[in-house]
TINUGU-519739 format. One record per residue: x, y, z negated of N, C-alpha, C, O, CB in turn. Coordinates in steps of 0.02 Angstrom, whole numbers, plus 50000, padded with zeros to 5 digits. Each point is the difference from the previous one (the first is absolute). Glycine has a CB too. Example, Ala and Ser with C-alpha at 12.3 -4.5 7.8 and 13.67 -1.06 7.14 Angstrom:
2
506604971649610499555005950000500455006050000500524999949967498534994249971/500775011250098500425005949997499615005549963500255005549992500344991350116/
END
This chain:
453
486745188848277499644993649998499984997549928500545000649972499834996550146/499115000349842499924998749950499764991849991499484998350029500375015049959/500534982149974499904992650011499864999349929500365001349952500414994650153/498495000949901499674998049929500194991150014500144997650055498625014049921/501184984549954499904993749996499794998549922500105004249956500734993850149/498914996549883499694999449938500334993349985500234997950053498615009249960/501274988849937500374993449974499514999149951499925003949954501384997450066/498234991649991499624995949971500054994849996499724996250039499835009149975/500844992649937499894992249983500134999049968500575000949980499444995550073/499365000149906500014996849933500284997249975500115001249941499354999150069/500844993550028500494995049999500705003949961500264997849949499174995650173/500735010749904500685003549955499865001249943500304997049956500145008550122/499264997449912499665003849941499884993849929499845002049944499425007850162/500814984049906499724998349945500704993249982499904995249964498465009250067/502214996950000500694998749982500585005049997500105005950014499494984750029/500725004649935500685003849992500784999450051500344995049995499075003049882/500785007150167500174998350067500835001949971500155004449960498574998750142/501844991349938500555001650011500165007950040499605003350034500434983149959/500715015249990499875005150077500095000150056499785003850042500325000749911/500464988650055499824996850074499204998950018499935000050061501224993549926/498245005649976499404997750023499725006049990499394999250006500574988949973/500205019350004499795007150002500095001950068499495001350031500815001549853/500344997850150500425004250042499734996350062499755003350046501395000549878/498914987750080499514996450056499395002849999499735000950054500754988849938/499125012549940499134999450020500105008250042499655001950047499484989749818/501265011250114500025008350008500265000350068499665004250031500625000049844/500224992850166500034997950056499454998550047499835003450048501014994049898/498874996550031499354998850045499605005850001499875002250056500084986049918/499745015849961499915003550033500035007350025499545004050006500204987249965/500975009750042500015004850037500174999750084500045004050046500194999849836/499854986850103499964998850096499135000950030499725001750052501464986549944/498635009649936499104998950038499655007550001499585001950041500124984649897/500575016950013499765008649989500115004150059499655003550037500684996749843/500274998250116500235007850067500004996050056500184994149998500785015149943/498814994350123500344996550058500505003050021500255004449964498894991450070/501215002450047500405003150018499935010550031499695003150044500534980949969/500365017949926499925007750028500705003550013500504998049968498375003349961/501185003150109500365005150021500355003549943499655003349962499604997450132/501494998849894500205004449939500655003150048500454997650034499124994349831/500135016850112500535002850021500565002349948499745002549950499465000250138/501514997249910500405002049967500765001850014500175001750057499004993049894/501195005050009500685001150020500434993349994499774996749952500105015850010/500724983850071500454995149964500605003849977500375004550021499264985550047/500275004549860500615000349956500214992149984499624995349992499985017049951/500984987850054500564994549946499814996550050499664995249980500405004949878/500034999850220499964994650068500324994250001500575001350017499375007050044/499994984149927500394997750021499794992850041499464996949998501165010549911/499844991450120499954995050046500414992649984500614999449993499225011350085/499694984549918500314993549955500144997050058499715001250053499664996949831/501164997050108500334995950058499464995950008500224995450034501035004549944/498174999050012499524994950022499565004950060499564997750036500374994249830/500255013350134499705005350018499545005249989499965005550028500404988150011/499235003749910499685003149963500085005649964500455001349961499354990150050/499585012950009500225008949992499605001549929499404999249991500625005850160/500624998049785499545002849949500235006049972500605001549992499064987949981/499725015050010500195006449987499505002549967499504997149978501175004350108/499505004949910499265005049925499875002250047500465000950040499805003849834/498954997750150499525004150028500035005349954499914998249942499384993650114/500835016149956499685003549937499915007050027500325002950043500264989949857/498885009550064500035009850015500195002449941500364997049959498655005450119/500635005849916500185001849937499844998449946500355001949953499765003850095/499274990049938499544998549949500224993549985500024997849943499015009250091/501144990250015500154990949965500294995850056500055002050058498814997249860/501324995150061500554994450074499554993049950499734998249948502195008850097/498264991750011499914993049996500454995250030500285002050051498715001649943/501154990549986500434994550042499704996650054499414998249997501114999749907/499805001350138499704997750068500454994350026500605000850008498935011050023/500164982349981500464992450043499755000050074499404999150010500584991349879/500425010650161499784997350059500504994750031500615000550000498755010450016/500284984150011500304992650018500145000850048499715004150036499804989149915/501115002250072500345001050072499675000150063500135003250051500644992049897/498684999850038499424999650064499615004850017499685000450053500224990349924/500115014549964499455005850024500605006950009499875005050033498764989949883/502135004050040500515004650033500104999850056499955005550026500504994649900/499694995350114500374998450078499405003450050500085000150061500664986249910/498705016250001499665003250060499805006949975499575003250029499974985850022/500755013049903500095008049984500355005150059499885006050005500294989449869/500195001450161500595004850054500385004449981500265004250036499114995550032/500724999349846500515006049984500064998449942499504997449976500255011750092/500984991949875500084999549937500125005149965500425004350012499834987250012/499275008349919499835006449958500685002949974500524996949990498284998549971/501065011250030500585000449928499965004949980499695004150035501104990449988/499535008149901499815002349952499645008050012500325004250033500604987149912/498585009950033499705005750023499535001650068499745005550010501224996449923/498984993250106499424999950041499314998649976499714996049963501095001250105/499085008149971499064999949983499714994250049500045000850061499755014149916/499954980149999499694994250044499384997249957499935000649939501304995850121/498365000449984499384998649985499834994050008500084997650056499715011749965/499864985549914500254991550011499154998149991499585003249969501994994049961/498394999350091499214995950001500354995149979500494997550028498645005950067/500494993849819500194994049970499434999849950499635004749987501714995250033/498634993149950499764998049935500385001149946500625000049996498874992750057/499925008749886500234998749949500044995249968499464997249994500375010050015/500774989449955499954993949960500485003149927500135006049994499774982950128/500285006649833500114998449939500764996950000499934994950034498755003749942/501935001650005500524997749989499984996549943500255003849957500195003850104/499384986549909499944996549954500455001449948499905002549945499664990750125/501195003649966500505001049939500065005349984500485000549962500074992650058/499205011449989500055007949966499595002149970500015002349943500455000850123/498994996249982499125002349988500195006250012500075004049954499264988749952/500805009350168500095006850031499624998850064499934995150035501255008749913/498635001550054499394997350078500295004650053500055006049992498584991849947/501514999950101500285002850069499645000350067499404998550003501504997749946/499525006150117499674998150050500144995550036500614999349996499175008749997/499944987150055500214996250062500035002950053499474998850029500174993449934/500685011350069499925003950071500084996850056500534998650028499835009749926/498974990250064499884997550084500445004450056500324997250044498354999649924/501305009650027500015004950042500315003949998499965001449941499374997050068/501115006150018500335006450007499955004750059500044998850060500624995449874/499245011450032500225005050045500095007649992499645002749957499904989250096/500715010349968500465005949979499395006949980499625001650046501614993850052/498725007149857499355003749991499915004750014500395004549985499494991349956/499545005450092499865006550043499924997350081499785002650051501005006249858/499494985050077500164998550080499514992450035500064995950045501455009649925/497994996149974499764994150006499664998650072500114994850030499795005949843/499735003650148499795005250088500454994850035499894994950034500055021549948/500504986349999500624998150074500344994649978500544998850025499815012950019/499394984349908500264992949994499484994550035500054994850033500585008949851/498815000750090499354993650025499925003250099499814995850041499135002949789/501185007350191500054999550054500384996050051499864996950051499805011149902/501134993849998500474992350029499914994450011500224996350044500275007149917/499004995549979499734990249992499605000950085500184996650048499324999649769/500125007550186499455000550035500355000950073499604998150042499555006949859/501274996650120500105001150071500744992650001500234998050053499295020149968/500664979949927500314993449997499684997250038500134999850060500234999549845/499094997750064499544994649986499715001550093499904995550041499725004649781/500305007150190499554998250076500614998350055499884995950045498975014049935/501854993450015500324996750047500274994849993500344997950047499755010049982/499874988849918500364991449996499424996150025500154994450018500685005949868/498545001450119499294998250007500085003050090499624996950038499645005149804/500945000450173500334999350094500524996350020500064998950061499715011349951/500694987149944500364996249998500865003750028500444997350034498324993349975/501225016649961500725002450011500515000049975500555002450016499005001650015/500174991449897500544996549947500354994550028500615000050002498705002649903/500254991350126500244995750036500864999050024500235003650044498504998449980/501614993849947500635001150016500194996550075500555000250028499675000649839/499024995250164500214996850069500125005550078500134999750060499054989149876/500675016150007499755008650062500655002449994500275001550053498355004149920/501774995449965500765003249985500654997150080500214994950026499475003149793/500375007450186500694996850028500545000849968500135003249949499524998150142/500764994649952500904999849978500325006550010499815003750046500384984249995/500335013849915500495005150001500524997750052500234994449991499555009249885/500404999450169500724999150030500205002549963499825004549961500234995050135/500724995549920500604998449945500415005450032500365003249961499644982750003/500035016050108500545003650033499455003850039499684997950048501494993749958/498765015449958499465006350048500495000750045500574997650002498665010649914/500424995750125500685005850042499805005949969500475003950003499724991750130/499055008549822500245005249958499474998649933499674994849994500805014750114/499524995349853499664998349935499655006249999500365004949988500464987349946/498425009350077499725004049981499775001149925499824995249965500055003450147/500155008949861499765000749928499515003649994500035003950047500894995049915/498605002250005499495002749997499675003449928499584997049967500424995250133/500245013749883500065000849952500115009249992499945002650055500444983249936/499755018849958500115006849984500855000850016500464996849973498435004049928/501155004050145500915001650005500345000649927500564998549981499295009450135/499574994849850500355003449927500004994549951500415001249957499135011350054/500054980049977499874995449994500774998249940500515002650022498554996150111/500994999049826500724996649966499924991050034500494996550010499555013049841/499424988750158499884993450047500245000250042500304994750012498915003249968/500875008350082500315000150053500865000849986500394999450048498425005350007/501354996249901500805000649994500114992749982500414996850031499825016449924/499394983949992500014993649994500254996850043500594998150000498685002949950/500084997350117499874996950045500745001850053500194995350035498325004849932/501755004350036500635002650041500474997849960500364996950038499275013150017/500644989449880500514997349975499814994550023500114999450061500235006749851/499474990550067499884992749998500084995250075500244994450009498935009849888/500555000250146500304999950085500334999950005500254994650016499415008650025/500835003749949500615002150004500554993149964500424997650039499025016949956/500524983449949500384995649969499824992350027500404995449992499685013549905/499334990250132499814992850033500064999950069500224994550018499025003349900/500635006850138500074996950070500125010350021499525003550015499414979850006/501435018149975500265005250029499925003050076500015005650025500614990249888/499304995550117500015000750069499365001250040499985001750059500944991749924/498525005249971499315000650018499605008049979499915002149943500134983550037/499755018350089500015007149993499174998349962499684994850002501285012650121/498835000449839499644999249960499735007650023500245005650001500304984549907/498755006650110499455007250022499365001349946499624995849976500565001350165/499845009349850499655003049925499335002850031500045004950036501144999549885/498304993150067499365003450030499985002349942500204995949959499164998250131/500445012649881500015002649947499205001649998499655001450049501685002649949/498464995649935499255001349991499914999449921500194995149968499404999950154/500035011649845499945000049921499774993749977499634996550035500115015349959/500504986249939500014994349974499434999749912499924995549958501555003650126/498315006749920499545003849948499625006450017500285004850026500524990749902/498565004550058499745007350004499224996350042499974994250022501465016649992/498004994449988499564998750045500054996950061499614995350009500135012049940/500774994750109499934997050056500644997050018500275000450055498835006749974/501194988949901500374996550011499804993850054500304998950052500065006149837/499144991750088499824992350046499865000850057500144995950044499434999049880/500045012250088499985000850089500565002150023499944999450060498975003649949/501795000049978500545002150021500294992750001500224998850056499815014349901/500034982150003500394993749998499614994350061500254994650016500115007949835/499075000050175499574993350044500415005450081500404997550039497824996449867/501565011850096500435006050036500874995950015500264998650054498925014049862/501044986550023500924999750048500004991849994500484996850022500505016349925/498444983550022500074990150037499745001750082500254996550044499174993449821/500145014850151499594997350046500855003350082500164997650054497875004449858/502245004750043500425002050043500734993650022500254998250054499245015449888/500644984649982500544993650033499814993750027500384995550017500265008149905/498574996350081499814993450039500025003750080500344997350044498744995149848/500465014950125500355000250042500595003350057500035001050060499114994649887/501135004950014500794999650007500404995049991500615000050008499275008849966/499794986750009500464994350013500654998649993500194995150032499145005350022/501015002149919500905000549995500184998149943500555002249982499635006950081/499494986949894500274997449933499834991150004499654998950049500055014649873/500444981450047499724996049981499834996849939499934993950000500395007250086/499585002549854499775001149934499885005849970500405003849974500064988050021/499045008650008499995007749944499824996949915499634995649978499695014650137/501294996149850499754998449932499615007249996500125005250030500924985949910/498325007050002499625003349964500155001249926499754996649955499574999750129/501035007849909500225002049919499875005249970499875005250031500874989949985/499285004649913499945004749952500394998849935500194994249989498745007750064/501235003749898500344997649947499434998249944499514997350026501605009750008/498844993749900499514997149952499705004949977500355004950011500174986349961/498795010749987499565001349981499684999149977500024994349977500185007550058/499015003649942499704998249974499244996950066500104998850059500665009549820/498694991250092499574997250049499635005350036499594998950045500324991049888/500245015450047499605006250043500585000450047499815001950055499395006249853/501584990350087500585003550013499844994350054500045002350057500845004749836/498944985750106500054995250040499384997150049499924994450026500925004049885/498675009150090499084998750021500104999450073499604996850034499625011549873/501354994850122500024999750067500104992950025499644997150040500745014349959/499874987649987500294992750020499264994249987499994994350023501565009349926/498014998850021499174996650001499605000850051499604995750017500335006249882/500125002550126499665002950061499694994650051500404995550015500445014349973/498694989950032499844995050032500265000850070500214995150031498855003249893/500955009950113500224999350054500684997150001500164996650048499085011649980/501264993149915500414998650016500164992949992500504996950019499635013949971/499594988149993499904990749985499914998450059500314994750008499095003449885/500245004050177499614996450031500715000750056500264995450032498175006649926/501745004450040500725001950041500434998049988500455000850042499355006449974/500354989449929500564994149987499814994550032500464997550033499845005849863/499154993650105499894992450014499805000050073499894995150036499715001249841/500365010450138499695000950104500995000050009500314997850048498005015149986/501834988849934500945003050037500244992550038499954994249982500675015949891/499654992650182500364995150053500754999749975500364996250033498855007250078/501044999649843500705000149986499944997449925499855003949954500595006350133/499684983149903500334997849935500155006249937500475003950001500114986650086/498745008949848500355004649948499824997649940499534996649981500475013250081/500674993549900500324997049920499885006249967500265005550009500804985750014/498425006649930499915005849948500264998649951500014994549972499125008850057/501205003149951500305002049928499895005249957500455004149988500234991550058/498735004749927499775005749957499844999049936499554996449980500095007450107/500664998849887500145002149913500464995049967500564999750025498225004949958/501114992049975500434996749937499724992050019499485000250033500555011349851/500144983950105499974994349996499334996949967499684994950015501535006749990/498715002949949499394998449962499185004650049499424998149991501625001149863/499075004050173499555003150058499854995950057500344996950041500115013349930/498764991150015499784995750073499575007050026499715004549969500114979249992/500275014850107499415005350035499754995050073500264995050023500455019749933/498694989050066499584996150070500624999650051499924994650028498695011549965/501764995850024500405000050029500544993250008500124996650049499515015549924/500684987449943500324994349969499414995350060500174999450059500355004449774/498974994050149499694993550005499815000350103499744995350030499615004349798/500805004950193499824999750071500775001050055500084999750061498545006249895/501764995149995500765001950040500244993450035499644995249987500815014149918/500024989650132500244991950015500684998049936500314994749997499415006750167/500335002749807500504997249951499985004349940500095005850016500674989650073/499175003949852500055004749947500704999849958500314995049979498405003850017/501465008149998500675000149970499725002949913499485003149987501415000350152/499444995249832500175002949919499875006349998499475002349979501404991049995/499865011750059500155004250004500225001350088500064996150047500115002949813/499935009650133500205003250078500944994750010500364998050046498825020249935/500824981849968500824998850013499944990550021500304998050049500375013949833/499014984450086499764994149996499564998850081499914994450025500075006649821/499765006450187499674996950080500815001650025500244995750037498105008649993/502005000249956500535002150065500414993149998500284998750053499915016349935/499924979449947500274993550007499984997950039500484998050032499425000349903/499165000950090499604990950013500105004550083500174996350046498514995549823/501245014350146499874999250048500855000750037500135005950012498424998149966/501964991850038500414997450025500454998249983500185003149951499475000350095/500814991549974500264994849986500865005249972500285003350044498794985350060/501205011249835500765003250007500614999350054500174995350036499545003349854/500525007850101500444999850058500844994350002500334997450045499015016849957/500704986249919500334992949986499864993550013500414995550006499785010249928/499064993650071499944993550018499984998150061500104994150018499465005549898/500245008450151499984997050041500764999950024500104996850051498655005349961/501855001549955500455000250025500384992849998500374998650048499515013849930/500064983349971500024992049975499824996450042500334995250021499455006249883/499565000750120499654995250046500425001250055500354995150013498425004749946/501315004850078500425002250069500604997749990500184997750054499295012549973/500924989349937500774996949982499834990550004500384996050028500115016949863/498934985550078499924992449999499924997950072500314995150020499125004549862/500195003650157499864998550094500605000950019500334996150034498535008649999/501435003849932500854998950064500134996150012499994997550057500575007749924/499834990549917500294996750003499704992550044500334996750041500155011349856/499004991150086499644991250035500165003550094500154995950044498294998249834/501505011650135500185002350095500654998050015500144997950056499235013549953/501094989149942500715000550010500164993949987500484998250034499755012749941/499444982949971500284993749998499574996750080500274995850036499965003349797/498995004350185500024994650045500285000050063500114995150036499075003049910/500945008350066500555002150062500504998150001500264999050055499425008649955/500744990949922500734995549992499754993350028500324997550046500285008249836/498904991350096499784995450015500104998650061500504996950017498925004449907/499985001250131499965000450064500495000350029500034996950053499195006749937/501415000549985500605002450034500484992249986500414998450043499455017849929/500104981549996500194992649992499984995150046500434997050031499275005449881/499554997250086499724993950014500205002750103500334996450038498424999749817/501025008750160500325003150070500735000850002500155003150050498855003349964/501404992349958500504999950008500444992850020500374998850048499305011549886/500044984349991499954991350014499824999250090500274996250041499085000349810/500365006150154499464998550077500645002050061500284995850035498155009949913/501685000950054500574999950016500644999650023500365001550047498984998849925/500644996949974500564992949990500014995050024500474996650022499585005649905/499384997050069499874989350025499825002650098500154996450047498764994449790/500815015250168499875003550068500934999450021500214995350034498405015449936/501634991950017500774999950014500644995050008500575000450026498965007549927/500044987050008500394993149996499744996350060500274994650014499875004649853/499305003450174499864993850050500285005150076500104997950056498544993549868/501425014550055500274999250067500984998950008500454999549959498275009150074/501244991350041500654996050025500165005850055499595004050022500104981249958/501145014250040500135001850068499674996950048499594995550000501345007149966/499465002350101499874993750067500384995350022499894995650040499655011349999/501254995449910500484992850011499834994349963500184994650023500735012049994/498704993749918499964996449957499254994650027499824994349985500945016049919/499004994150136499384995950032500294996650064499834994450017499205014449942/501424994950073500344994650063500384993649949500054994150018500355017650094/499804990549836500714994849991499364993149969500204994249997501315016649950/497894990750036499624996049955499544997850063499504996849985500585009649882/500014994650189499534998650068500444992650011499834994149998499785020750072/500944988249942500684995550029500024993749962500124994550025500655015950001/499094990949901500034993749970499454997549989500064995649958500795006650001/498394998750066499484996549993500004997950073499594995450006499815010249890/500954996250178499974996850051500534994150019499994996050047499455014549974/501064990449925500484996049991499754991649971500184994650023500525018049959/498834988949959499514995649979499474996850012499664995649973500735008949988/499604999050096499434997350038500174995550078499624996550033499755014849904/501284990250074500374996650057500314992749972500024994350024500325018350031/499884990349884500084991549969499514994650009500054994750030500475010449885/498894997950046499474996149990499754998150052499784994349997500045010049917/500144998350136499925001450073500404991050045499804995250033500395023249940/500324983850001500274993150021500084996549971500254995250030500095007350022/499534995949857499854993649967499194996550016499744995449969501165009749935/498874998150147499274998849998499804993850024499504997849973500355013250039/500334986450021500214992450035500454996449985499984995250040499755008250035/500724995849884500304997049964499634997849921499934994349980500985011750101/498994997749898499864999749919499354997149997499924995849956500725014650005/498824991350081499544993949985499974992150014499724995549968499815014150042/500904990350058499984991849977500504997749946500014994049986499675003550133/500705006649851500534996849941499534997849953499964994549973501075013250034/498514998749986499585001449940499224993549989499694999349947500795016350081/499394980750033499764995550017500304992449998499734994649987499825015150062/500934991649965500464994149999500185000249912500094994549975500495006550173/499475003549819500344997749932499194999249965499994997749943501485009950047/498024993850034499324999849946499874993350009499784996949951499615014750057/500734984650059499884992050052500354996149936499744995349970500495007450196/500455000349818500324995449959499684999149938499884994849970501085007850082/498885005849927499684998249913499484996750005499954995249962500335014449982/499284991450092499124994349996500544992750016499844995749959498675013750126/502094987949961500024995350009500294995049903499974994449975500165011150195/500105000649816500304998449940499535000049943500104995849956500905008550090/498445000249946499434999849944499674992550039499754997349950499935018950007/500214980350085499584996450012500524994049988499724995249973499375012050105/501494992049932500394992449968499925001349919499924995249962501205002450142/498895008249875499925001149930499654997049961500094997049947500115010750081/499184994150018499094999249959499784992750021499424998049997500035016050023/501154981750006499604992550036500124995449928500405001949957500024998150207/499234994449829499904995649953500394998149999500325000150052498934998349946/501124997349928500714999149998499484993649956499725000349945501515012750063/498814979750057499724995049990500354997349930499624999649952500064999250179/500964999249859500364998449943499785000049941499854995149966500815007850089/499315003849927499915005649943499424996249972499944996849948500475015950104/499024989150017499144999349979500064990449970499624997949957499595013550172/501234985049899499754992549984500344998349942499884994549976499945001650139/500735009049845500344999449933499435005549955499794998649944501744998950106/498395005749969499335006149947499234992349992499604999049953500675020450146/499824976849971499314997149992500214992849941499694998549949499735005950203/501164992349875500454994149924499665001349942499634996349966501665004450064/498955007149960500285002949932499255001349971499945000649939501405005950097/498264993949992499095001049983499734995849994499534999949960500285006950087/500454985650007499684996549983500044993849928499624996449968500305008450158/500914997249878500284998649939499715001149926499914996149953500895005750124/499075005649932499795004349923499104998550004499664999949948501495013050050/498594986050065499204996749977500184993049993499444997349999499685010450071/501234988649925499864990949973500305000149927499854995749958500404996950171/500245013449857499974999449939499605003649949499884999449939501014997350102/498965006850004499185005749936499594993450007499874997049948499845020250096/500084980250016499604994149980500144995549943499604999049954500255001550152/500574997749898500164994949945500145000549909500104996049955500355001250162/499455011549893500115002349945499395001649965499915002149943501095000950098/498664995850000499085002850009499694995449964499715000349946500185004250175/500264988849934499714992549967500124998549934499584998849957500584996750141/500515004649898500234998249941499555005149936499714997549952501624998450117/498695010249943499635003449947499364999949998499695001949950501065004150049/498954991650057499264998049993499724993049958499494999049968500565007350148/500584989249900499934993949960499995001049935499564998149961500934996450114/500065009049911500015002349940499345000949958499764995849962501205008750086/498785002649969499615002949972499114993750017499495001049967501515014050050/499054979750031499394997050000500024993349939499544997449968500305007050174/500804994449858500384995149913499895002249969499664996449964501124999850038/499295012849957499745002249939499235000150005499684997449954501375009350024/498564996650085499424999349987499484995249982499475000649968500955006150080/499934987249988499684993149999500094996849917499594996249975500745001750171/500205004249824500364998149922499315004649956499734997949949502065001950079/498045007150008499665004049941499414996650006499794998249945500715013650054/499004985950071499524995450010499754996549968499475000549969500865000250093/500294992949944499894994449954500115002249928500024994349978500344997650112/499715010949870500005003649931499334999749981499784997249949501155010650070/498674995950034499475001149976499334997350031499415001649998501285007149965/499674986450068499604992550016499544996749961500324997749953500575000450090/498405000049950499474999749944500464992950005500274998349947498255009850058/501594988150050500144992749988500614996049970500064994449976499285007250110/501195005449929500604999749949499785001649926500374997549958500445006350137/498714999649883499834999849942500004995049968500344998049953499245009050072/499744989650021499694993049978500544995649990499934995749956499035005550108/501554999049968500324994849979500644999849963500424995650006498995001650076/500615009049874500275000949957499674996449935500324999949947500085009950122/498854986649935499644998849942499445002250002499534996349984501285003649963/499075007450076499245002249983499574999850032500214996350044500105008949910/499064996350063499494997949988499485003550008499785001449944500764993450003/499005008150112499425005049999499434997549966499774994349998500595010150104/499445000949871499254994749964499325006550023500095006149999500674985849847/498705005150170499355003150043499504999049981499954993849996500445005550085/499055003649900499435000349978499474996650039500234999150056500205010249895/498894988150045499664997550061499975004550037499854997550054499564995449905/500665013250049499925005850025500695002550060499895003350051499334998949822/501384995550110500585001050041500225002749972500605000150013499214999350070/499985005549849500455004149971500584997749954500014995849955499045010650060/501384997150006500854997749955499925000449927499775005549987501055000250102/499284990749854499994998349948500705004649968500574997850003498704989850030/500625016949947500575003349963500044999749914500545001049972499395006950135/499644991249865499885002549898499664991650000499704997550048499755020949916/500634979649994499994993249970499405001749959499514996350010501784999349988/498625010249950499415002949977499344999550054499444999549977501425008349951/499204992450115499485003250053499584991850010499394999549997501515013050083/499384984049928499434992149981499584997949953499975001549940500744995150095/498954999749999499574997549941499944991950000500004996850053499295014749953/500674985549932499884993450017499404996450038499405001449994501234999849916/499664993850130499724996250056499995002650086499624998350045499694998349845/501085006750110500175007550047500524995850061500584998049995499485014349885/499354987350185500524994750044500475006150056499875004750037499044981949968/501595010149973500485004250044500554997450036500314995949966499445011349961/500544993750143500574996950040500435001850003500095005750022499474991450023/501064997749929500635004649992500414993450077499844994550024500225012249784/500594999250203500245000550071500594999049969500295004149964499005003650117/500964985249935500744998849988500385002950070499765003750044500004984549871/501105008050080500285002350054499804995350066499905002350057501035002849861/499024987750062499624993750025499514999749978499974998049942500744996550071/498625007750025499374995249982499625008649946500165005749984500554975150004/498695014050005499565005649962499534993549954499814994450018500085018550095/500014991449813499314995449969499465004749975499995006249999500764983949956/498695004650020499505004749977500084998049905500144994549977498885005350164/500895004649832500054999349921499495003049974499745004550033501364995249960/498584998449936499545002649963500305001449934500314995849967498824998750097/500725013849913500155003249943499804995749946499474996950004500455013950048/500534988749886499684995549949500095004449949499495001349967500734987050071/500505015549942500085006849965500345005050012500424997850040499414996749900/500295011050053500165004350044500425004149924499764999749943499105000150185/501925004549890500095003349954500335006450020500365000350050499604989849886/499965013850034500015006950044500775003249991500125000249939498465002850038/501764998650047500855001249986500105007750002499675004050033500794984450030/500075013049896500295007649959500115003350068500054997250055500704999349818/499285010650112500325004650047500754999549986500405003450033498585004749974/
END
């Protein structure tokens, strides 16, 4: 492939450029020049930054280049490179400023040569999640306690020794049946849909694991297979796939009811340790054995109090004898004791009723003694009423116009009635009536003089 581009612009050409404003223009354009292409090569100097971000040299024999791929476009690679794999990256080219080294951005990975059977993978993904066999509402639950553990896998397998240690050291007690079927080769996937379809029916397991140890992606093509995809997600028996390395996904992974890491990582999930259930069985003894102490208690109290009520038959004659004994008494106080009991109640009403009678005496010394204390509140009454009608009558006359008058003074009135107060306020010849304490006259202003504040 041969990529021409041409750089025209004038605008550069007729200044003088920093090399930060070189390495930017040279950047732009080699984002706008090249588009996105396919580079096949080898990795070298791999590394992986705690942000996640994957960087390394692309290179063959002729030349490398540096390559950045970002965590968002690593996490859907399905596998991490390393040194000396041939892989194939669809990315842009851009420009590293602070250097002015131009590298790649890699959108894409995939292992080279294998590009076929990567985009076939995408492609039979994409149609069964598009039936909905990804769906995790379709998955069922693992029992925690099988009664056996089917495996499904190569006798010769190092997964299958795995998968048996790992039994062997977690639930010992749960037998483990091996449908054996190649795990690589041409008719691996129809031999593996072959021993699911035999333990569904046979029926004698209640989990089968599907395992393999790790590989490469030709080593792991079986496990793509669509039939066998479809024979995982048709299976009536609960299954946990475990094939290859942690970093491996296959069609299988995404249609199984539980996905394990590793073969050793399904023989975990699929049942509960034999320590724990032995914990659990010791925790019930013990709660069987406290509540039976219990029970054995509380039935025993019962018992007891059952045992305390019964009696002999002497002890019921001797307790007869003395309730007929008690009853012969009573028997003959029966006519006696009520008229006593009548005769002494005759007395108490005769005695509450002299009690409760008026004690004439009393009432005509209580009535003295009242009428006594009202003639003297009366008189104490008067007297303070007099009192207080002497001061009022004293403040009265104080302000008596006629006690004025006859102290000397003198109202004086305008023809009008109005009271004469400012001596200023007249005028001469000004008839006005002044009001002795005896008698009244009429007078005429002759001069008038007006007096200080």
């Amino acid at each position: 492939m041969t990529l021409e581009f041409q750089i025209k612009n004038d605008a550069l050409a007729g200044e003088i450029l920093t090399v930060g404003q070189l390495n930017q223009a040279v950047g732009r354009v080699l984002e706008h020049s090249i588009p996105l292409v396919w580079v096949r090569g080898e990795v070298s100097n791999f590394t992986q930054a705690a942000s996640g971000h994957w960087y390394f040299t692309l290179k063959d024999s002729r030349a490398a280049v540096r390559t950045v791929m970002f965590r968002s476009r690593a996490t859907a690679v399905g596998f991490v490179p390393r040194a000396g794999d041939k892989v194939e990256v669809r990315a842009r080219v851009s420009l590293y400023e602070p250097r002015g080294d131009y590298q790649l951005q890699a959108e894409a990975m995939r292992r080279a040569g294998l590009g076929d059977l990567f985009e076939a993978f995408l492609r039979l993904k994409q149609k069964l999640e598009a039936e909905g066999l990804f769906l995790p509402e379709r998955k069922r639950a693992i029992l925690p306690l099988p009664r056996a553990i089917g495996v499904v896998t190569s006798p010769h397998a190092a997964a299958l020794r795995d998968v048996l240690s790992a039994l062997a050291r977690r639930a010992p007690q749960v037998p483990v049946v091996l449908y054996p079927a190649p795990v690589q080769g041409a008719d691996a996937a129809t031999r593996l849909v072959a021993a699911i379809a035999a333990a569904n029916r046979r029926a004698e397991v209640d989990t089968l694991l599907l395992v393999r140890g790790g590989g490469s992606i030709e080593d792991l093509w079986s496990f793509n297979d669509e039939a066998l995809a479809r024979a995982v997600a048709g299976s009536s028996i609960p299954i946990i796939s475990g094939v290859g390395h942690e970093t491996d996904f296959t069609i299988v992974d995404f249609v199984a009811d539980l996905r394990a890491p590793t073969p050793t990582a399904a023989a975990e999930l699929a049942c509960l340790p034999r320590l724990d259930l032995y914990n659990r069985v010791m925790r019930l003894a013990g709660a069987m054995v406290r509540a039976q102490e219990r029970r054995l208690e509380r039935l025993t109290q019962r018992l007891d109090r059952a045992a305390g009520q019964l009696a002999s038959p002497g002890q019921r004659l001797a307790h007869q004898r003395e309730r007929l004994a008690t009853l012969r008494h009573r028997l003959l106080n029966a006519w006696s004791a009520p008229q006593a009991r009548r005769r002494a109640r005759i007395e108490l009403l005769l005695a509450k009723v002299l009690h409760r009678g008026p004690d004439v005496a009393r009432a005509a010394d209580r009535l003295h003694e009242r009428v006594r204390r009202m003639q003297q509140a009366h008189g104490h009454l008067l007297a303070s009423r007099r009192a207080r009608l002497e001061a009022l009558t004293a403040h009265l006359r104080a302000f008596d116009p006629q006690h004025v008058l006859a102290r000397g003074y003198a109202v004086v009135r305008d023809e009008q009635g109005r009271v004469i107060r400012d001596a200023g306020s007249l005028m001469a010849g000004q008839n006005l009536a002044v009001l002795f304490s005896r008698g009244d006259a009429d007078v005429t202003v002759v001069t008038s003089r007006a007096g200080s504040d």
